[in-house]
C-alpha positions as CSV (number, residue, x, y, z in Angstrom):
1,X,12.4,-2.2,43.3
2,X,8.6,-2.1,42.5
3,X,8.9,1.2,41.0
4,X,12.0,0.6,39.0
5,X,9.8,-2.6,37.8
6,X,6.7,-0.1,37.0
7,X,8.9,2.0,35.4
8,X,10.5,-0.4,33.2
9,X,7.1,-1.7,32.0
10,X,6.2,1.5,31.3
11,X,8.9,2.2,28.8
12,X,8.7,-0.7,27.3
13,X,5.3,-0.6,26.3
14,X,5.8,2.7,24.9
15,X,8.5,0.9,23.0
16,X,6.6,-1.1,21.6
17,X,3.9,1.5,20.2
18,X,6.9,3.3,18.9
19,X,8.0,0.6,17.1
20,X,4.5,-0.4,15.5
21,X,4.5,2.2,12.7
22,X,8.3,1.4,12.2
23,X,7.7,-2.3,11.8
24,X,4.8,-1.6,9.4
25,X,6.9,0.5,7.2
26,X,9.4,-1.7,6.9
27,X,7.0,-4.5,6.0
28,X,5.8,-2.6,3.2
29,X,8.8,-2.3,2.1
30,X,10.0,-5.4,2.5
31,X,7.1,-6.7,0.3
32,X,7.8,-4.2,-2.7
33,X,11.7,-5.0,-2.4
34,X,10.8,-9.1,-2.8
35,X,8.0,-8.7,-5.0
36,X,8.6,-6.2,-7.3
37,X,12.1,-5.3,-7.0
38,X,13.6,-8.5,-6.3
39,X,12.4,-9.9,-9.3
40,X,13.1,-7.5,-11.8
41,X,16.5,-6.7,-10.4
42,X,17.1,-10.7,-10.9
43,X,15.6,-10.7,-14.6
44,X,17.7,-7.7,-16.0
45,X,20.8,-9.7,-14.5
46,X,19.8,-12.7,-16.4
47,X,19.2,-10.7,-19.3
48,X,22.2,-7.9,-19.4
49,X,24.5,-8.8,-17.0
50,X,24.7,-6.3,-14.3
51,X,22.1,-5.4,-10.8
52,X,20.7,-1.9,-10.6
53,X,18.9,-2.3,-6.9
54,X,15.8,-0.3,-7.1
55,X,15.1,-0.4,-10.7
56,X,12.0,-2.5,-9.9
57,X,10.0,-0.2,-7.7
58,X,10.6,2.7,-10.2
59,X,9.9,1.1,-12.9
60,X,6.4,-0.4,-11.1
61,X,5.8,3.9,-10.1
62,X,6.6,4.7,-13.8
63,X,4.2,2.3,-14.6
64,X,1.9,3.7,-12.3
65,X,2.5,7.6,-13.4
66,X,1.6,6.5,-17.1
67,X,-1.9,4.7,-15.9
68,X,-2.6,7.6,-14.1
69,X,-1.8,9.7,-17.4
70,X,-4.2,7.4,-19.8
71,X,-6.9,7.3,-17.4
72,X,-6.8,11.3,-16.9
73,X,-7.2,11.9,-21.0
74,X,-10.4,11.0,-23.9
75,X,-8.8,7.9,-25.4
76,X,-7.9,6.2,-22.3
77,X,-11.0,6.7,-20.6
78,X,-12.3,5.0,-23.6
79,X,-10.0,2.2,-23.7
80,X,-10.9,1.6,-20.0
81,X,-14.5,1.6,-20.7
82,X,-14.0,-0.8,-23.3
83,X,-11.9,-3.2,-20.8
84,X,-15.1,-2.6,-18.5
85,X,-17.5,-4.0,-21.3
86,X,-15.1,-7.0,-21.7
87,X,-14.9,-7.3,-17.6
88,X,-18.6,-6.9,-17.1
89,X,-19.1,-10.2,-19.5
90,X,-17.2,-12.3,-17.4
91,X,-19.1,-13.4,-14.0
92,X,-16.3,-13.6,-11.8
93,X,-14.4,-10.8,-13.3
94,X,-17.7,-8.9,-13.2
95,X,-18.3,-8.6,-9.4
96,X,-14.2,-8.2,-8.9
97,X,-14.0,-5.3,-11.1
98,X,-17.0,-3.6,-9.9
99,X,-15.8,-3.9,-6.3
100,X,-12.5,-2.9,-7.6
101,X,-14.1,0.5,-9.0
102,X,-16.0,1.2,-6.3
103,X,-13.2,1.2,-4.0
104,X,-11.0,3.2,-6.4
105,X,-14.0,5.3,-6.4
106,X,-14.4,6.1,-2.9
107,X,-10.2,6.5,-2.7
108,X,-10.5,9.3,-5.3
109,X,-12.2,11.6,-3.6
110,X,-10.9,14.2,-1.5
111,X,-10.8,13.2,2.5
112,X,-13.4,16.1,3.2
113,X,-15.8,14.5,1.0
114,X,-15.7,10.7,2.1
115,X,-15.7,11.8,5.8
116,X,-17.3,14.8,6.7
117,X,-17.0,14.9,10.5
118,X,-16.6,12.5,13.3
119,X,-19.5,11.7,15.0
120,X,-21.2,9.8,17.9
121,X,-24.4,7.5,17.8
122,X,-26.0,5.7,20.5
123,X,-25.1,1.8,19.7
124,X,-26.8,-1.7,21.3
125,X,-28.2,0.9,24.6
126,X,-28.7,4.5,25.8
127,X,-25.8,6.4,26.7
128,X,-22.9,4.1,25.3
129,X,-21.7,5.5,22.3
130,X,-19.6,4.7,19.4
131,X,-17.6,7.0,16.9
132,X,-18.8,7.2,13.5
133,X,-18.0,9.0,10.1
134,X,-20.3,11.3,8.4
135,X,-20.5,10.4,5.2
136,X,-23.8,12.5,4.0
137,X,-27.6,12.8,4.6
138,X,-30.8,11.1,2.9
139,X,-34.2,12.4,3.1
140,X,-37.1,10.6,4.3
141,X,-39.5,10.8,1.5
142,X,-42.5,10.2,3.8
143,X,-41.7,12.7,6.1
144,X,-39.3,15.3,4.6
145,X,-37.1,14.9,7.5
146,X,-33.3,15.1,6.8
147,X,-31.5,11.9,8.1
148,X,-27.6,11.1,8.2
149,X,-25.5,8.7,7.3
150,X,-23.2,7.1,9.2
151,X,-20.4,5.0,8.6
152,X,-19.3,3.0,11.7
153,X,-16.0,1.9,11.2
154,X,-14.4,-1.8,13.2
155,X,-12.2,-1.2,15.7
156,X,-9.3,-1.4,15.2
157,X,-9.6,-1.7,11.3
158,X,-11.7,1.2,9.7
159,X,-11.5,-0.9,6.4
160,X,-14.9,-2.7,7.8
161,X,-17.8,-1.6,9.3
162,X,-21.3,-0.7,8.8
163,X,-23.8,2.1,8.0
164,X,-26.3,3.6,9.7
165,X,-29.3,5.7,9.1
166,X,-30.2,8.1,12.5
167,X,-31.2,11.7,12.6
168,X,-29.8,14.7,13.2
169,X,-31.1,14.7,16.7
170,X,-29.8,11.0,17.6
171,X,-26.0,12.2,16.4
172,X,-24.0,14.3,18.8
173,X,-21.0,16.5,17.9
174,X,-17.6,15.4,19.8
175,X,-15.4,18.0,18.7
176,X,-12.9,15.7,17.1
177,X,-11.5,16.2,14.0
178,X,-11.7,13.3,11.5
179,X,-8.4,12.6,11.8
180,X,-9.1,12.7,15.3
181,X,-11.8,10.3,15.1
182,X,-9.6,7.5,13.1
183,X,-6.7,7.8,15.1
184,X,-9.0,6.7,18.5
185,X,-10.6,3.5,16.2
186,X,-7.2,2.4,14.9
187,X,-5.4,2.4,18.2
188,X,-8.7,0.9,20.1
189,X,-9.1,3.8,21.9
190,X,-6.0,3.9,23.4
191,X,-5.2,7.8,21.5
192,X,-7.8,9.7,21.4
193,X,-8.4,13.8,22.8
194,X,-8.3,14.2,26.2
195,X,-12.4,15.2,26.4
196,X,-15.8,14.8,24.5
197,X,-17.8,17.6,23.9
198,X,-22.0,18.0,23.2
199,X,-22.7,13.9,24.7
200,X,-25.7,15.2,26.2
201,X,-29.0,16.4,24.4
């Protein structure tokens, strides 16, 4: 009986993790279907006379493909620098679109240039570590020396965090990938590889 209990707990918790990224997805979609379809299913209704389920989400990724279009080409680059100037002279539109930019910013660029490589630092004692994201290096202009930085994501959302400033010396070399690396902070831990490589000095 005890191990048909074990193994029923067992099973069920890996039922559960399996059903995490199922739930998610269908939250997501859930929230386009009421909040973009939904609605624009309902107007055309009102306005023609018939339902076309689905017409709202690719309408909102049509709208989407032509944003991406102006803001790839001369004259909508300028127009968007022209809603900037407007934006930047409006305080509380000011700091929301420059946050919004920066993020969009760090978005656009390729994964191998956000994160470079997963990483470990020594964090609140010796010898207990954290895992942290590469993100480039910074000289010290009194000394020459190269230092890195580090972005130290929150477990279990990488969305948050902080950065730190160590040396090369002070960072040690897992052997995780960065996929790795975000995969063992998003799940707390609980995936990560089976071994840490280079902990020791």
């Amino acid at each position: 009986m005890k191990n048909f209990m074990a193994h029923l707990k067992i099973y069920i918790f890996r039922g559960i993790l399996a059903s995490i990224p199922i739930a998610l997805s269908y939250f997501v979609l859930r929230f386009f279907y009421i909040v973009i379809d939904k609605r624009v299913v309902n107007l055309i209704e009102q306005q023609f006379g018939f339902r076309i389920p689905g017409i709202g989400i690719v309408i909102f990724l049509v709208i989407l493909y032509f944003l991406g279009f102006l803001a790839s080409n001369f004259l909508g680059r300028q127009l968007l620098s022209f809603v900037e100037h407007i934006a930047n002279r409006i305080p509380i539109i000011n700091s929301t679109y420059q946050i919004g930019k920066q993020l969009s910013s760090t978005f656009a660029l390729p994964e191998k240039e956000i994160f470079k490589k997963a990483v470990l630092i020594a964090h609140f004692r010796k010898d207990v570590w954290t895992i942290g994201f590469v993100t480039g290096t910074i000289v010290d202009g009194s000394t020459g020396e190269k230092l890195i930085k580090v972005f130290v994501p929150t477990v279990p959302n990488p969305t948050s965090g902080f950065l730190a400033i160590v040396k090369e010396s002070e960072v040690r070399d897992p052997g995780w990938t960065v996929e790795e690396g975000m995969k063992a902070v998003i799940s707390a831990g609980i995936i990560s590889p089976p071994q840490i490589n280079n902990l020791k000095a």
